[in-house]
Backbone bond lengths (Angstrom), bond angles and torsions (degrees), N, CA, C in turn:
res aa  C-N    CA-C-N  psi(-1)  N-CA   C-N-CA  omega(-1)  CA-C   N-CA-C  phi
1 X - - - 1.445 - - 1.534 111.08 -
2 X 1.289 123.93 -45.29 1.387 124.14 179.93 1.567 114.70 -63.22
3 X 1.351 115.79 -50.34 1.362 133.90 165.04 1.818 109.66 -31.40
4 X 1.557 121.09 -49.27 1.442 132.33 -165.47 2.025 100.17 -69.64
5 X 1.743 99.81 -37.87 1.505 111.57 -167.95 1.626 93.48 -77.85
6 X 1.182 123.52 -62.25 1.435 123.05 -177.42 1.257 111.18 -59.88
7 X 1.330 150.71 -14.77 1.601 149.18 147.81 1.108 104.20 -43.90
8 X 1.700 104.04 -74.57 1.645 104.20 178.84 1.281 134.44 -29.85
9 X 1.541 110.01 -60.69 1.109 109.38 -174.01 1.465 124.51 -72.05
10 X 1.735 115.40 -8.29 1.328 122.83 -175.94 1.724 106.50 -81.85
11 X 1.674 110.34 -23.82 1.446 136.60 -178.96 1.709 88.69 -52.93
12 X 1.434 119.32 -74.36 1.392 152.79 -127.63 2.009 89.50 -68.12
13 X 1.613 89.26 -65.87 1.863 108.69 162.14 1.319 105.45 -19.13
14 X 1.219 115.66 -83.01 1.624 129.82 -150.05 1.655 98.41 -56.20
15 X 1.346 98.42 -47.82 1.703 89.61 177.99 1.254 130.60 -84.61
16 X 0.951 108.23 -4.47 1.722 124.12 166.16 1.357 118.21 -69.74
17 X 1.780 122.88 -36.72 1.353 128.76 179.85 1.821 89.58 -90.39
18 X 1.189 132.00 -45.19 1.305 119.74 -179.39 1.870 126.31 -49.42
19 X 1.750 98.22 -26.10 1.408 99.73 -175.46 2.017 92.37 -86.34
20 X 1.310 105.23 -41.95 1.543 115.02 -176.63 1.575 99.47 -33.78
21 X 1.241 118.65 -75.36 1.591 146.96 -164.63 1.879 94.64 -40.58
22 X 1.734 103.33 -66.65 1.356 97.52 -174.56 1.415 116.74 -62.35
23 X 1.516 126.83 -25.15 1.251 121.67 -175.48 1.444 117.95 -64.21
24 X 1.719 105.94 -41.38 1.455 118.27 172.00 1.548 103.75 -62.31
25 X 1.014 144.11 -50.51 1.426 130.98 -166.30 1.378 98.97 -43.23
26 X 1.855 110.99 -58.81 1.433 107.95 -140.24 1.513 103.05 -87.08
27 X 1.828 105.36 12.91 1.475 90.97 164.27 1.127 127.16 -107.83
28 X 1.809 105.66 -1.53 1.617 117.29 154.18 1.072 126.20 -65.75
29 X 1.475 115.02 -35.69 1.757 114.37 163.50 1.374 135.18 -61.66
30 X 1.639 85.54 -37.85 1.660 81.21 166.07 1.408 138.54 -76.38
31 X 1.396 112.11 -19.11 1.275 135.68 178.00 1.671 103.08 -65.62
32 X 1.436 103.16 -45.81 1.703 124.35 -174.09 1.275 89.25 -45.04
33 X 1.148 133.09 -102.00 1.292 171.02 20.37 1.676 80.64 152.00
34 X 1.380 124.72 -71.08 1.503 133.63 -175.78 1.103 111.16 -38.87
35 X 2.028 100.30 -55.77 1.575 108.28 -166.86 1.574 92.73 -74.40
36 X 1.327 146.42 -47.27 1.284 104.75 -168.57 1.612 126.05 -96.36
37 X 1.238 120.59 1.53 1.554 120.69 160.99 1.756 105.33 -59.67
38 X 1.345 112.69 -47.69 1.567 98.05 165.55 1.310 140.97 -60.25
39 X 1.512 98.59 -27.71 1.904 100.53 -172.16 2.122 86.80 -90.52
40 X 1.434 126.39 -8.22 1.426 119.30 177.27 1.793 94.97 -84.79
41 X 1.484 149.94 -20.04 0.697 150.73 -36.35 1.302 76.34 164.57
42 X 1.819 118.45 -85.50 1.397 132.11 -157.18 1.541 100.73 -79.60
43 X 1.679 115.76 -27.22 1.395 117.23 -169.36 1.847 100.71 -65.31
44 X 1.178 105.73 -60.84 1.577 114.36 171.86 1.536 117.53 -17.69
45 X 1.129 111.00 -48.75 1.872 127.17 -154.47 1.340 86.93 -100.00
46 X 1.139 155.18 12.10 1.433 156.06 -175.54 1.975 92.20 -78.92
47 X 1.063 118.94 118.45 1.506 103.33 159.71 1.492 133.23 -113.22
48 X 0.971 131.76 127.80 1.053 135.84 132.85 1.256 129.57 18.10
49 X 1.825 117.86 123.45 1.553 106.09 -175.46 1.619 117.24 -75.71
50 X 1.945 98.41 -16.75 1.501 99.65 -171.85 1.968 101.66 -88.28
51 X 1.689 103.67 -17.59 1.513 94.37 167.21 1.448 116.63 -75.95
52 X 1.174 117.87 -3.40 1.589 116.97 169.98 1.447 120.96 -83.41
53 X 1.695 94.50 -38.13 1.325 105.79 171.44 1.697 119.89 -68.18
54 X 1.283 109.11 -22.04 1.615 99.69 174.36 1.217 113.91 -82.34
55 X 1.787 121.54 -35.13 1.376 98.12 166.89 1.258 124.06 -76.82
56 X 0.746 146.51 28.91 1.236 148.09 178.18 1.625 115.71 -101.56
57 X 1.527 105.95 -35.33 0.916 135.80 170.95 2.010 114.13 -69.61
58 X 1.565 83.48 -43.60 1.384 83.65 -178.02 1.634 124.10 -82.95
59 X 1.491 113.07 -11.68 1.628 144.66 -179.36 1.658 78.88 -62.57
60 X 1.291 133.66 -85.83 1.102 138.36 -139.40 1.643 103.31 133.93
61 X 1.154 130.47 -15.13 1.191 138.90 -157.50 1.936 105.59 -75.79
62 X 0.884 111.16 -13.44 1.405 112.51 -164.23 1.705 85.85 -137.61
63 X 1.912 115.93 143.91 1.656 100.45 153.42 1.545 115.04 -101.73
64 X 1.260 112.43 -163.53 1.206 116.13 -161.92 1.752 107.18 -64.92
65 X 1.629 111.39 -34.72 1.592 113.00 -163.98 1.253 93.60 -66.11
66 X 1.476 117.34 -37.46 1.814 108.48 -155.15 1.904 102.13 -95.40
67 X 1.103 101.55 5.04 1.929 122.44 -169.54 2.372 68.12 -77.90
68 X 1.531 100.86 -84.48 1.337 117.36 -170.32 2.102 115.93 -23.59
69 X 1.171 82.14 -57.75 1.191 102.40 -178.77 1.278 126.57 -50.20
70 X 1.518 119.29 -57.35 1.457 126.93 170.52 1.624 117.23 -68.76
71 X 1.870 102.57 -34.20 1.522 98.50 160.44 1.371 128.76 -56.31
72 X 1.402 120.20 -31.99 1.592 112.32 165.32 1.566 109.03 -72.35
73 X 0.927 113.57 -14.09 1.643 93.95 -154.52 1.855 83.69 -92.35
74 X 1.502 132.54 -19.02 1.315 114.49 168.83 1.862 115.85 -95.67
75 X 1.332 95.39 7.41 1.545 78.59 -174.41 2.259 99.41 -110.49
């Protein structure tokens, strides 16, 4: 009789660290997964001196000769 309770409960164990194990994975993946869609994320939004230069251009802040001008001088 003791033998049937101590099976069990060694049964009960094994699947308890098996659900543990998968839960931890999928909260390393998700974590993964967060951190790098964001740092792919921050690379995107990086701009450009000539995308600075068009708005700037496009503000009104710059006119068209000196829009021309600084575009050659970066390209």
């Amino acid at each position: 009789m003791m033998q049937g309770i101590g099976h069990g409960m060694g049964f009960g164990m094994g699947w308890g660290w098996i659900i543990g194990l998968i839960v931890l994975v999928l909260v390393i993946w998700v974590i993964v997964r967060s951190v790098g869609s964001a740092s792919s994320q921050s690379l995107n939004k990086e701009e450009t001196p000539l995308d600075v230069l068009k708005k700037r251009y496009a503000r009104g802040e710059i006119d068209k000769q000196e829009f021309e001008e600084k575009k050659r001088d970066l390209l």
